[in-house]
PDB file of N, H, CA, C and O in Angstrom:
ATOM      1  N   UNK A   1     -71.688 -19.397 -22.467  1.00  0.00           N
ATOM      2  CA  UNK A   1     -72.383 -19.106 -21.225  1.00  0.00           C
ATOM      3  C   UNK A   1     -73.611 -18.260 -21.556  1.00  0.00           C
ATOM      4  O   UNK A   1     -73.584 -17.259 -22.271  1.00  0.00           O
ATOM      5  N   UNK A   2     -74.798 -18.821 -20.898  1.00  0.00           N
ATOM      6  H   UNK A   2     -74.820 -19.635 -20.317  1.00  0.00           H
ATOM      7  CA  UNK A   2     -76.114 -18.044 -21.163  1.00  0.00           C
ATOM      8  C   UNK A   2     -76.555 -17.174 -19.809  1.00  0.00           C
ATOM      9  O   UNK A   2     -76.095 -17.588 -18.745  1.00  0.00           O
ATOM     10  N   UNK A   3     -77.133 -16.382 -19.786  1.00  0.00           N
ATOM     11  H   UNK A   3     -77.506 -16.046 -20.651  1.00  0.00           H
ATOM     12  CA  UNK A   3     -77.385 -15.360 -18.526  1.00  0.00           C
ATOM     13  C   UNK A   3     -78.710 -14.991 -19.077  1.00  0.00           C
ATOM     14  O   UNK A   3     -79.043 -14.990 -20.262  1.00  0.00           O
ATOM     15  N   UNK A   4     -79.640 -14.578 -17.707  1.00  0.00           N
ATOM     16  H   UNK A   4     -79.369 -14.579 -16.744  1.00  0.00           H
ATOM     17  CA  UNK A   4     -80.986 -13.887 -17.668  1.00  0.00           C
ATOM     18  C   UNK A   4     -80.626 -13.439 -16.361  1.00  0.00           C
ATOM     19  O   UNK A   4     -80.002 -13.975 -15.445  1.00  0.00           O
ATOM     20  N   UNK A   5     -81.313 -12.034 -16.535  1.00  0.00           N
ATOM     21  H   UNK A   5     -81.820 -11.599 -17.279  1.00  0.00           H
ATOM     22  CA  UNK A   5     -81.344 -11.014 -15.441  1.00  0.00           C
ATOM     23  C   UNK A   5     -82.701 -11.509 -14.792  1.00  0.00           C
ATOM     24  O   UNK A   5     -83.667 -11.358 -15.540  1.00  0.00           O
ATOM     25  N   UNK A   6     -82.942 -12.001 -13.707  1.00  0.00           N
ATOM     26  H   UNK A   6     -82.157 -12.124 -13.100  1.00  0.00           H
ATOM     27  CA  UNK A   6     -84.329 -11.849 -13.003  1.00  0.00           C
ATOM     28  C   UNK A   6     -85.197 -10.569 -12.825  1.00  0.00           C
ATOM     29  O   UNK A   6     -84.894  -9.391 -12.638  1.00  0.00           O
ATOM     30  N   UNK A   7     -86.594 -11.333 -12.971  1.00  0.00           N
ATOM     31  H   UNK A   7     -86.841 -12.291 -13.122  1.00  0.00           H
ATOM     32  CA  UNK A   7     -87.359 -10.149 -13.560  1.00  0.00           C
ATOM     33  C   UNK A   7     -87.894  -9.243 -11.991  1.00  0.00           C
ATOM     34  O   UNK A   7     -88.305  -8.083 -12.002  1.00  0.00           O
ATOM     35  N   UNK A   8     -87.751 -10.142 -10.689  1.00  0.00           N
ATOM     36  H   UNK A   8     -87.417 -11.085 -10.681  1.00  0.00           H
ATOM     37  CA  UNK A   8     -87.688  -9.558  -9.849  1.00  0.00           C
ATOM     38  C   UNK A   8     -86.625  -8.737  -9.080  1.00  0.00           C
ATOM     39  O   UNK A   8     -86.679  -7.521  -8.897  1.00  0.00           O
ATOM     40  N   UNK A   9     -85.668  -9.558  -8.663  1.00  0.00           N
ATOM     41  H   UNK A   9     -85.624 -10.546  -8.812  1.00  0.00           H
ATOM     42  CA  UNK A   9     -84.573  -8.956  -8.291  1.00  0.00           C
ATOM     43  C   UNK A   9     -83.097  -8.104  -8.804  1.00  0.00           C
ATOM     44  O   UNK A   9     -82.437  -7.168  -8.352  1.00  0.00           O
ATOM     45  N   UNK A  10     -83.020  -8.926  -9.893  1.00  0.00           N
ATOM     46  H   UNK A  10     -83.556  -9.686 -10.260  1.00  0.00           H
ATOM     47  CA  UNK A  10     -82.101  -8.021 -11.133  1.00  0.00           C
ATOM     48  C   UNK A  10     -81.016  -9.171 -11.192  1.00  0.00           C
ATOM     49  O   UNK A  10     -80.006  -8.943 -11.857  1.00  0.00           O
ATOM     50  N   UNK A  11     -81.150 -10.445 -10.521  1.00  0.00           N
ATOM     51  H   UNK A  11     -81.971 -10.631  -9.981  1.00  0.00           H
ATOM     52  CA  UNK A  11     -79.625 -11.076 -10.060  1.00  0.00           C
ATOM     53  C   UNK A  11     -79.681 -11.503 -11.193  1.00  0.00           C
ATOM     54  O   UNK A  11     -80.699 -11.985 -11.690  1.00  0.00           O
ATOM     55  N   UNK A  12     -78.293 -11.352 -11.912  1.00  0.00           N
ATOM     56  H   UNK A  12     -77.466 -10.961 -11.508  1.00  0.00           H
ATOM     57  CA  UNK A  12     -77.868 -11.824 -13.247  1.00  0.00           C
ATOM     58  C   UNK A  12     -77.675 -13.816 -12.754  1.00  0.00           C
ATOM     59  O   UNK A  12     -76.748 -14.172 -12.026  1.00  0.00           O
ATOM     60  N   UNK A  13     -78.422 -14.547 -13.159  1.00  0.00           N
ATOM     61  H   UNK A  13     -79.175 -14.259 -13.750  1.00  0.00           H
ATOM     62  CA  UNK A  13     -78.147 -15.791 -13.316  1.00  0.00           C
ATOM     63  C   UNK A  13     -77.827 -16.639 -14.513  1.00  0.00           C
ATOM     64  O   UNK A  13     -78.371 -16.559 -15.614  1.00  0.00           O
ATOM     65  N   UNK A  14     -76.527 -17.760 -14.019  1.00  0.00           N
ATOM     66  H   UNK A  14     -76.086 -17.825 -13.124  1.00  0.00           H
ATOM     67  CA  UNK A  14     -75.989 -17.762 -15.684  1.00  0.00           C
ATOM     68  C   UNK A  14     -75.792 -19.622 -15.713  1.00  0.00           C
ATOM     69  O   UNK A  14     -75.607 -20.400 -14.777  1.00  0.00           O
ATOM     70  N   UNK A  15     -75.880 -19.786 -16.679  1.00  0.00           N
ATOM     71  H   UNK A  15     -76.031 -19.154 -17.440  1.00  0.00           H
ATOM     72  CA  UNK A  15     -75.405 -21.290 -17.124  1.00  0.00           C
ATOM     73  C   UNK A  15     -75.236 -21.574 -18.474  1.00  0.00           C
ATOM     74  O   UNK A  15     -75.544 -20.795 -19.376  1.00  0.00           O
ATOM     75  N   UNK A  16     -74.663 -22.882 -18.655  1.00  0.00           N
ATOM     76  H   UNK A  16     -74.414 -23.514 -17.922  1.00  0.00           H
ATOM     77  CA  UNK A  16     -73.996 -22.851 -19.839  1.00  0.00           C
ATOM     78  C   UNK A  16     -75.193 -23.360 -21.107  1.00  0.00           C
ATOM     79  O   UNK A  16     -74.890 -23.708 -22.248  1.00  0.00           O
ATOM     80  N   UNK A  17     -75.770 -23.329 -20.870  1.00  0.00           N
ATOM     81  H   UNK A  17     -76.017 -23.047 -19.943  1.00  0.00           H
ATOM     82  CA  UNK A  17     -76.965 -23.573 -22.069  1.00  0.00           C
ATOM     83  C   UNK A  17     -78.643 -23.229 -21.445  1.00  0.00           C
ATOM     84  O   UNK A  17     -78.823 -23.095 -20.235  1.00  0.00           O
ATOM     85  N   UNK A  18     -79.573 -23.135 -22.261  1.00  0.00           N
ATOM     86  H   UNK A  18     -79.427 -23.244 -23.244  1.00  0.00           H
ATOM     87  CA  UNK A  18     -80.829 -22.299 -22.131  1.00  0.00           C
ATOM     88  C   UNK A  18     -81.328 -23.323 -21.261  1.00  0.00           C
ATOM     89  O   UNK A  18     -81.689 -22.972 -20.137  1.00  0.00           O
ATOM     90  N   UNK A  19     -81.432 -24.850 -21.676  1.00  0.00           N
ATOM     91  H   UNK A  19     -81.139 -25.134 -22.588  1.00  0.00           H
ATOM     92  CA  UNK A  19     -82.061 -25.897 -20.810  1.00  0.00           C
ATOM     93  C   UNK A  19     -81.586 -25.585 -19.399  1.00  0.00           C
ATOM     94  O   UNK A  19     -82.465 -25.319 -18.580  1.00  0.00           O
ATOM     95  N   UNK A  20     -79.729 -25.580 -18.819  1.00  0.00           N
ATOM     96  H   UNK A  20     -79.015 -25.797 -19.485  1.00  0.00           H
ATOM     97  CA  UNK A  20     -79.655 -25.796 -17.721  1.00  0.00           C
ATOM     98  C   UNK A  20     -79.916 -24.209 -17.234  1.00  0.00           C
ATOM     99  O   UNK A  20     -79.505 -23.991 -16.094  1.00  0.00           O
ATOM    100  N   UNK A  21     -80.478 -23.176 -17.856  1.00  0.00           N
ATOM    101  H   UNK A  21     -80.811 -23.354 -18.781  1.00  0.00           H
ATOM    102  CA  UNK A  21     -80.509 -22.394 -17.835  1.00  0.00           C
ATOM    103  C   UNK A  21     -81.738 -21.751 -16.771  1.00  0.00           C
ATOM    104  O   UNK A  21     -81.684 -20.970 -15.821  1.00  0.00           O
ATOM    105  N   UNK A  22     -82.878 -22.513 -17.453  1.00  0.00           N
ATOM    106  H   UNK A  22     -82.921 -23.148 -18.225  1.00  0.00           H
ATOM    107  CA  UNK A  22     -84.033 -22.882 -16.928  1.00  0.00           C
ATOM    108  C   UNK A  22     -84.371 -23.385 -15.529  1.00  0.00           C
ATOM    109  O   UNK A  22     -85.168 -22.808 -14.789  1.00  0.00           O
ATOM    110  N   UNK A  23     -83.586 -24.715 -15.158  1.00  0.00           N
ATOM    111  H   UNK A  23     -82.939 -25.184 -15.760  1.00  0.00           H
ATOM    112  CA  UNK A  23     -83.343 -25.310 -13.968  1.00  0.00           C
ATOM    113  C   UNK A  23     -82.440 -24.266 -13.285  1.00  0.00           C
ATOM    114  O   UNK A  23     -82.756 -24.489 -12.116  1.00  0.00           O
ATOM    115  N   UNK A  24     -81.697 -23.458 -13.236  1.00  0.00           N
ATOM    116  H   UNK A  24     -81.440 -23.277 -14.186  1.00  0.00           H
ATOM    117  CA  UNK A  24     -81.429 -22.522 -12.363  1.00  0.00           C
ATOM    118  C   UNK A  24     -82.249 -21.346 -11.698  1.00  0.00           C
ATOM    119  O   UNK A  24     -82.367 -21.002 -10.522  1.00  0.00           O
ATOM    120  N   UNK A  25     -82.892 -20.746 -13.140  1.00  0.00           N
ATOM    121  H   UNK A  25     -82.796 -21.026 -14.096  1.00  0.00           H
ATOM    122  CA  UNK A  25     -83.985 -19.738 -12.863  1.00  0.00           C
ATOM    123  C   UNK A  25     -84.978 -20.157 -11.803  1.00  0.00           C
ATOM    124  O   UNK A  25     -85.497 -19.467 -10.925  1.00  0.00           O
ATOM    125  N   UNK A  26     -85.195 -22.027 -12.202  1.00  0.00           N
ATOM    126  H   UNK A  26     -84.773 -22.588 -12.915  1.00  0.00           H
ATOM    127  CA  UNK A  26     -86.015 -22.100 -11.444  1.00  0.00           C
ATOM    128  C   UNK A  26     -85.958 -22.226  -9.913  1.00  0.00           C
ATOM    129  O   UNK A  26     -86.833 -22.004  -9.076  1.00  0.00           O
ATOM    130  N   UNK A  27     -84.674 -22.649  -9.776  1.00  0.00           N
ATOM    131  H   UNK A  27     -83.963 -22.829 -10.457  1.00  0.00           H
ATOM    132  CA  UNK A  27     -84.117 -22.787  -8.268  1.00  0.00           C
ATOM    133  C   UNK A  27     -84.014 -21.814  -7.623  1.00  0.00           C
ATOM    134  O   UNK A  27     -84.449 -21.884  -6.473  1.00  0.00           O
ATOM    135  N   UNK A  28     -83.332 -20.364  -8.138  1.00  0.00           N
ATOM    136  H   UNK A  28     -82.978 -20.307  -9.072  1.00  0.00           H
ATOM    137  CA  UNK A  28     -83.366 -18.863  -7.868  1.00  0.00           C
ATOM    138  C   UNK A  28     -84.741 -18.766  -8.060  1.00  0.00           C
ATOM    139  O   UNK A  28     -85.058 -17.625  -7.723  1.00  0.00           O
ATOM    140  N   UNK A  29     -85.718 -19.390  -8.434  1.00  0.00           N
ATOM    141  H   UNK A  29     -85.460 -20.316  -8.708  1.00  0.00           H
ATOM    142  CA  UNK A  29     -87.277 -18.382  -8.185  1.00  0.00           C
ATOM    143  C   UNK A  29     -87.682 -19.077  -6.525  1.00  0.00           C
ATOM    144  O   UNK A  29     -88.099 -18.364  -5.612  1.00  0.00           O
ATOM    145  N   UNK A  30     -87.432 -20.742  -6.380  1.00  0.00           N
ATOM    146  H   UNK A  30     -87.093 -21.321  -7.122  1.00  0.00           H
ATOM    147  CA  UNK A  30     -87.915 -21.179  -5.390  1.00  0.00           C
ATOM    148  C   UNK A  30     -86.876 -20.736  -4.386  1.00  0.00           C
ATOM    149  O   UNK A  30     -87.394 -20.195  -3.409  1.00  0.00           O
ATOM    150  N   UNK A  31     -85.865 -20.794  -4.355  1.00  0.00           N
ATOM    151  H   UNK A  31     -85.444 -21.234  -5.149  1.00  0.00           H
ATOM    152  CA  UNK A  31     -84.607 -20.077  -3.382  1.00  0.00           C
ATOM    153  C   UNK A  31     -85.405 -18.732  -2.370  1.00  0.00           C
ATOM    154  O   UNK A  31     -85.740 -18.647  -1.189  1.00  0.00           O
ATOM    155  N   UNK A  32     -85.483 -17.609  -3.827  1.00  0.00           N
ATOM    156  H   UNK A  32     -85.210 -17.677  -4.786  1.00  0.00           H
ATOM    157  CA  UNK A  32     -85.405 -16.477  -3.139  1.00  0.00           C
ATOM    158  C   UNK A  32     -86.791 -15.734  -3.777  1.00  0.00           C
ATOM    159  O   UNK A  32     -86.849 -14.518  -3.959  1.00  0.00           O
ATOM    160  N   UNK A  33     -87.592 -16.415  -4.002  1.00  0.00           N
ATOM    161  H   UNK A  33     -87.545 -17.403  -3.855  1.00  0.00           H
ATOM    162  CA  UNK A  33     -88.750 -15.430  -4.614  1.00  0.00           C
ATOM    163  C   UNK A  33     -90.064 -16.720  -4.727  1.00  0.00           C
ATOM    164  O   UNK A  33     -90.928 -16.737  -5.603  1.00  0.00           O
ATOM    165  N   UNK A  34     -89.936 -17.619  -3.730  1.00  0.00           N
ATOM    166  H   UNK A  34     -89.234 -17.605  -3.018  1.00  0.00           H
ATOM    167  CA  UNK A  34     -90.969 -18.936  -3.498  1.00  0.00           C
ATOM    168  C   UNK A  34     -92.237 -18.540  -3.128  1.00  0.00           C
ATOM    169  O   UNK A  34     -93.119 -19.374  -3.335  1.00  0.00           O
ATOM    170  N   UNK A  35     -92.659 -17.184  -2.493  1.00  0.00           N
ATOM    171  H   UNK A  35     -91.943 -16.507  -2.325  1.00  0.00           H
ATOM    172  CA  UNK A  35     -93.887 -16.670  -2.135  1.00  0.00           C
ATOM    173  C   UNK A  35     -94.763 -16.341  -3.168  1.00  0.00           C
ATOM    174  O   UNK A  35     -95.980 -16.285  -2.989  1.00  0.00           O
ATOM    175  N   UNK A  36     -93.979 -16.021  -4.727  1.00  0.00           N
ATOM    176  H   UNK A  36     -92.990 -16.067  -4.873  1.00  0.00           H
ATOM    177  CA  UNK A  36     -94.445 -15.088  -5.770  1.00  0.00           C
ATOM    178  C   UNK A  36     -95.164 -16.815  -6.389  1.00  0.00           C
ATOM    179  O   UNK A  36     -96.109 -16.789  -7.177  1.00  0.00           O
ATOM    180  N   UNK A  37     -94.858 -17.524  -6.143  1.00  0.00           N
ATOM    181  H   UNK A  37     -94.090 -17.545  -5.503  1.00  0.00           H
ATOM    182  CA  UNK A  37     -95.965 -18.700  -6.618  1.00  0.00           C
ATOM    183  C   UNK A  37     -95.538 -18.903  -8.647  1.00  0.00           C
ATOM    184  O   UNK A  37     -96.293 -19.216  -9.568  1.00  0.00           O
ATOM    185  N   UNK A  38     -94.039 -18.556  -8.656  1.00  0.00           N
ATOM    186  H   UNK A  38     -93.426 -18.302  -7.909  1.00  0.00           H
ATOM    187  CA  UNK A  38     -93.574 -18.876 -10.159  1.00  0.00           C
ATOM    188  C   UNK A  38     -93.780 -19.814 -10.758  1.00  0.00           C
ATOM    189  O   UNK A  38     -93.231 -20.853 -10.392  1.00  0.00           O
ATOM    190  N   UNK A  39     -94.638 -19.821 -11.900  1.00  0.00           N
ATOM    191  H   UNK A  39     -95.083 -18.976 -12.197  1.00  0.00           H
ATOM    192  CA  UNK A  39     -94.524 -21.707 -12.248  1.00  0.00           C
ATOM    193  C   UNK A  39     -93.630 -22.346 -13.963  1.00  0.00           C
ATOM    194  O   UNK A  39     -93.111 -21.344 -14.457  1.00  0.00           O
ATOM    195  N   UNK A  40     -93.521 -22.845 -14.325  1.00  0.00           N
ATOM    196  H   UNK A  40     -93.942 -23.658 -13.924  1.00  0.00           H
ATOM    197  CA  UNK A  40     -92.560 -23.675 -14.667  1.00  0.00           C
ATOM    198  C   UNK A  40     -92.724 -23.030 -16.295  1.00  0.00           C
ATOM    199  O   UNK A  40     -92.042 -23.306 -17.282  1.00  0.00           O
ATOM    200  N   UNK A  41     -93.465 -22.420 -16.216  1.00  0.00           N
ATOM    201  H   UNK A  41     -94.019 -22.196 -15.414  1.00  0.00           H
ATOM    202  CA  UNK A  41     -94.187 -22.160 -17.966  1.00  0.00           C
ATOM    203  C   UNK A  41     -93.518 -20.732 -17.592  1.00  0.00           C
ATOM    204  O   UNK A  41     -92.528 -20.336 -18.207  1.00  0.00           O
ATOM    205  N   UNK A  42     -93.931 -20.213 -16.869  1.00  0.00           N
ATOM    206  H   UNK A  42     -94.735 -20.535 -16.370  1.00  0.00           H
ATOM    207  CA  UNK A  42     -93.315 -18.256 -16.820  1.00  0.00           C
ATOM    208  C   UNK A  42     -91.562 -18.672 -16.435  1.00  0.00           C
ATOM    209  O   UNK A  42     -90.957 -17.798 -17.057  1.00  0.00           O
ATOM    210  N   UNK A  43     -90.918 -19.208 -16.010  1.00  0.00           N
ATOM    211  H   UNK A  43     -91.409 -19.918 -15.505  1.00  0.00           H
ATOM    212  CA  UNK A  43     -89.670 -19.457 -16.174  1.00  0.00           C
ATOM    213  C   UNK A  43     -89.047 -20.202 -17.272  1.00  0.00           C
ATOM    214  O   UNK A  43     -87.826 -20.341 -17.198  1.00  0.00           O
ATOM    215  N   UNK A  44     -89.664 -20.708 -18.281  1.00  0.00           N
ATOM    216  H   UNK A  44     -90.656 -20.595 -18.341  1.00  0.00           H
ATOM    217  CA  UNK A  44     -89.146 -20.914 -19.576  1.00  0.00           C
ATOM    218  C   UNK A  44     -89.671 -20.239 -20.192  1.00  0.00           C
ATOM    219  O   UNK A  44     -89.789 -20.728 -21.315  1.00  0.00           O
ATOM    220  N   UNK A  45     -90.242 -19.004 -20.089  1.00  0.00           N
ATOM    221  H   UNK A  45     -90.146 -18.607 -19.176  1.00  0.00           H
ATOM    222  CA  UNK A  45     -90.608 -18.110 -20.663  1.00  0.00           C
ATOM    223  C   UNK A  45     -89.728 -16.751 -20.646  1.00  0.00           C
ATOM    224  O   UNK A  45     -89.332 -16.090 -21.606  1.00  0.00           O
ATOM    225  N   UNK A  46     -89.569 -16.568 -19.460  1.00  0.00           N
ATOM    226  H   UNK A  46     -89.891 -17.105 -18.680  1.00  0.00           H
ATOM    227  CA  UNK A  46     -88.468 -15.519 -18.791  1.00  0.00           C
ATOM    228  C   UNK A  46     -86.819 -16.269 -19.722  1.00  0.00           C
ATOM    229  O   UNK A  46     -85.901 -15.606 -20.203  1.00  0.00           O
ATOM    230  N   UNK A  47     -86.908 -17.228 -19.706  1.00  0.00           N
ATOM    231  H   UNK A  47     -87.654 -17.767 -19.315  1.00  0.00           H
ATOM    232  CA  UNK A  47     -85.325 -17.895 -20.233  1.00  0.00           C
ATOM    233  C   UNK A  47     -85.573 -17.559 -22.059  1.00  0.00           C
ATOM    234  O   UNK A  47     -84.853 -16.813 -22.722  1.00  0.00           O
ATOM    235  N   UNK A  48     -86.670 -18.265 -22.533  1.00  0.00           N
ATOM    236  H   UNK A  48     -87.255 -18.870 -21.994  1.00  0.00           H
ATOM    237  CA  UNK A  48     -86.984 -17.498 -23.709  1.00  0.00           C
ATOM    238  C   UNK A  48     -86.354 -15.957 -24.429  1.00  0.00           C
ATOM    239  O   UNK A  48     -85.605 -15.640 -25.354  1.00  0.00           O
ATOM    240  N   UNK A  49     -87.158 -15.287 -23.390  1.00  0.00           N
ATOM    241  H   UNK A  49     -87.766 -15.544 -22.639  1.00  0.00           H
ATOM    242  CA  UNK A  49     -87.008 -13.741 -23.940  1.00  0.00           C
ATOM    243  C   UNK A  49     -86.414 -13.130 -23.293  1.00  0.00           C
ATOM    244  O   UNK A  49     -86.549 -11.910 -23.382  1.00  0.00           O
ATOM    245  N   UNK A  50     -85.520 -13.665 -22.381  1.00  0.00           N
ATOM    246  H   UNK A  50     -85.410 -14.657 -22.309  1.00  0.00           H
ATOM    247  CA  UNK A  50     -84.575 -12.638 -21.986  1.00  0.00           C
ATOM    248  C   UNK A  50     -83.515 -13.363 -21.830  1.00  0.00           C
ATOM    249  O   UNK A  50     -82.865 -13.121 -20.813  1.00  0.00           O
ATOM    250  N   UNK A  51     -82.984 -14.506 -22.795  1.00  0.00           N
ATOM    251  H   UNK A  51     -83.511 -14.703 -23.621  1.00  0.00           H
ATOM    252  CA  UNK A  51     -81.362 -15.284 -21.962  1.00  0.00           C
ATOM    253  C   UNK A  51     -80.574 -14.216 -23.263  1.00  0.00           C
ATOM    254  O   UNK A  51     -81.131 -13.618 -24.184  1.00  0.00           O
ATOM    255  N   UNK A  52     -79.478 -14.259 -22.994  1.00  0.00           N
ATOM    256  H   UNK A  52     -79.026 -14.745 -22.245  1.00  0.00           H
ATOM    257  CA  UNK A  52     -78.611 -13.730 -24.024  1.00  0.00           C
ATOM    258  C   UNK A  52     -77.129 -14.000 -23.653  1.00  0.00           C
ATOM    259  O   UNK A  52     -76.764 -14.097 -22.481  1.00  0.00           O
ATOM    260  N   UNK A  53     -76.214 -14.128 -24.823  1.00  0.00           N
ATOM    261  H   UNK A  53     -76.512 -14.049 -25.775  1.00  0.00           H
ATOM    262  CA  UNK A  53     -74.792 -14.978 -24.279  1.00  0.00           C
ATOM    263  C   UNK A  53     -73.819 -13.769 -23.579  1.00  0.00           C
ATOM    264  O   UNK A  53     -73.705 -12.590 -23.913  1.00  0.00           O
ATOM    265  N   UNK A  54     -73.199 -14.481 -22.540  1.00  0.00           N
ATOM    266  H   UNK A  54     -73.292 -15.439 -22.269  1.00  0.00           H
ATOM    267  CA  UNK A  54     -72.520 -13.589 -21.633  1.00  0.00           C
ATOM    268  C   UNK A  54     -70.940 -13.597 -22.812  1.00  0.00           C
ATOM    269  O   UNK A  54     -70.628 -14.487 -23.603  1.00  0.00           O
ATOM    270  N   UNK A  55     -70.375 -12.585 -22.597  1.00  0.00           N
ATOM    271  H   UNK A  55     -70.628 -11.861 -21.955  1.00  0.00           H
ATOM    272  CA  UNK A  55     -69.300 -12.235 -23.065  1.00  0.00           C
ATOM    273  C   UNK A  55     -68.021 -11.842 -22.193  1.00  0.00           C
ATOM    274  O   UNK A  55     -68.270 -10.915 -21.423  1.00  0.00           O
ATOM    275  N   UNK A  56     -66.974 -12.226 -22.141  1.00  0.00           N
ATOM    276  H   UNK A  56     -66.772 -12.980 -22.767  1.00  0.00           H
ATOM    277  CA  UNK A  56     -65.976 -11.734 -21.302  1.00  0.00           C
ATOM    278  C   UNK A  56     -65.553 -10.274 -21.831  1.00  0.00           C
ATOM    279  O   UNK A  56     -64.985  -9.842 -22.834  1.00  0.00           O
ATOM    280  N   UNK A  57     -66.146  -9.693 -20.587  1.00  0.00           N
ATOM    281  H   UNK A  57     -66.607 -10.044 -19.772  1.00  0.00           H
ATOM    282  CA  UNK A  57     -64.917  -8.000 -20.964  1.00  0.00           C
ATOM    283  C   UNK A  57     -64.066  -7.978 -20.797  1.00  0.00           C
ATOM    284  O   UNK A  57     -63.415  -6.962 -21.041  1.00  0.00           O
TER     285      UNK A  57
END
């Protein structure tokens, strides 16, 4: 499982690999942050440098 914290809101969003990883970020940017005008290059960018694997505590 891969996770990125959004760089606006903090919501930890997670999926099981970086690709479907991407298509989520991007749905959570148009969902809940569609005004900020996110485009497709800064959300595989955001998945880039900030996904990291979730771990069960």
């Amino acid at each position: 499982m891969r996770v990125v914290e959004c760089n606006v809101c903090g919501e930890l969003i997670s999926a099981s690999d970086d690709e479907e990883l991407v298509v989520e970020v991007r749905r959570h940017m148009d969902d809940q942050h569609g005004d900020l005008g996110v485009d497709d290059e800064r959300v595989r960018d955001l998945v880039a440098e900030g996904a990291y694997d979730a771990t069960d505590a």
